[in-house]
C-alpha positions, 0 to 999 in steps of 0.5 A: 414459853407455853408448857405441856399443860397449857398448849392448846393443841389439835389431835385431828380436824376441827377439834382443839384440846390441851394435852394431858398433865401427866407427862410434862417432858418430851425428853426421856431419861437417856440410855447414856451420855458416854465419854466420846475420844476421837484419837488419831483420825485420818481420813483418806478419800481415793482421788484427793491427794490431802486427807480429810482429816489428819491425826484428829484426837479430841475428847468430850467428856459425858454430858457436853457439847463441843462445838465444830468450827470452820470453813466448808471442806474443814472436815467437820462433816466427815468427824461427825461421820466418824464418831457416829460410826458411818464411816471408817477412819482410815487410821485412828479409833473412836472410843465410847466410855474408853472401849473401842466403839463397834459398828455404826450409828451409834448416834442420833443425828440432826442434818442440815436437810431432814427427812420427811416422807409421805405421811401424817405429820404424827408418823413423820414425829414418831420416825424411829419411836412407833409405839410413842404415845400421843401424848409424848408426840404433844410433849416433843412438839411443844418442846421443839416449838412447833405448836405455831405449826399446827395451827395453820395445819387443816388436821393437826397432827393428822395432816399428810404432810409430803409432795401429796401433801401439806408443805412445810417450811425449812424451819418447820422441817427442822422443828419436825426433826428436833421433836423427833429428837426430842422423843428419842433416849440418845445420849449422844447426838450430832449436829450437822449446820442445822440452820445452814438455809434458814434465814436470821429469824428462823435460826435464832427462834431454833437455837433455844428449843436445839440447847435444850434438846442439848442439855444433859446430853454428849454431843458434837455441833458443826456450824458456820454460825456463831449463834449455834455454836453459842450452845457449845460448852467448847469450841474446837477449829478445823482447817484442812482436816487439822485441829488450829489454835 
């Protein structure tokens, strides 16, 4: 795998540099990777006569990934939605580092379709991160392994990217959004069917740069497929909203 000192990058039209050896992580120090409890999470949505979730408890100790298995309508989105503090749990509490989590996005998220708008592939990297220096967006790209990308792109980092611009594969996105991660302090992450629409190939060339971006982190994967679950420390199955087996 190239490193930071060795890719041979291009910061705008016709010009093809090697970035800077002074920072050689994409990943900064995290702010945290707390201790995550889900205890007794109900949730009821009105006009469904069973609950998506039903007396859910799970606990993820600091720097581990726990995997989310089972069949779609499971409930694994809607636990993600919970821990992260998108959506309020008809009964039961998530506690962060054993006190009561408040207000939302408390996570960073990696979702099956990720958002890119209309701009430079640059800006579409540093989404969340505006004062991330280039040399931090070379490092993030380097580690979601992305490079290949650049090299077809007309003006590198520069490029519009978007329905006025260049456009980009399924797997290509989902590289935007794991360098964007990669930028980012978060030390809880949720995953959510990262390769859902990406063919074998494409999966299995994202599943190293997603176990990195992983590693040292608190984190929740949910998934059909055994390869991304194949980074989880654990593996937890949800059936009709209940933890099986």
């Amino acid at each position: 795998m190239a490193t930071v000192a060795t890719a041979v990058t291009r910061h705008g039209t016709g010009t093809a540099t090697a970035p800077g050896t002074a920072e050689r992580t994409a990943t900064p120090a995290f702010r945290s990777a707390p201790g995550v409890a889900l205890q007794g999470i109900t949730v009821r949505f009105a006009g469904r006569s069973r609950p998506a979730l039903s007396d859910v408890s799970v606990f993820v100790p600091p720097r581990t990934v726990l995997g989310l298995a089972g069949p779609s309508g499971s409930g694994k989105s809607t636990l993600l939605k919970v821990a992260g503090g998108w959506l309020r749990p008809s009964e039961g509490q998530v506690f962060i580092d054993g006190a009561p989590a408040a207000g939302s996005a408390r996570a960073l998220l990696i979702g099956q379709h990720p958002y890119l708008f209309s701009g430079t592939l640059a800006d579409n990297i540093a989404l969340g991160q505006p004062g991330a220096s280039r040399s931090r967006i070379w490092a993030a790209i380097v580690a979601a392994q992305l490079t290949g990308l650049l090299g077809r792109l007309p003006d590198g980092l520069d490029t519009v990217l978007g329905e006025r611009g260049w456009s980009i594969s399924g797997g290509e996105a989902q590289r935007v959004a794991l360098a964007r991660a990669f930028l980012s302090d978060a030390g809880f992450v949720l995953v959510d069917e990262p390769t859902a629409h990406l063919d074998a190939a494409t999966e299995a060339a994202l599943i190293e740069p997603l176990a990195r971006l992983l590693r040292g982190r608190t984190a929740l994967v949910a998934s059909h497929s055994d390869a991304v679950l194949g980074i989880a420390d654990r593996v937890i199955n949800l059936d009709e909203g209940r933890i099986r087996g």
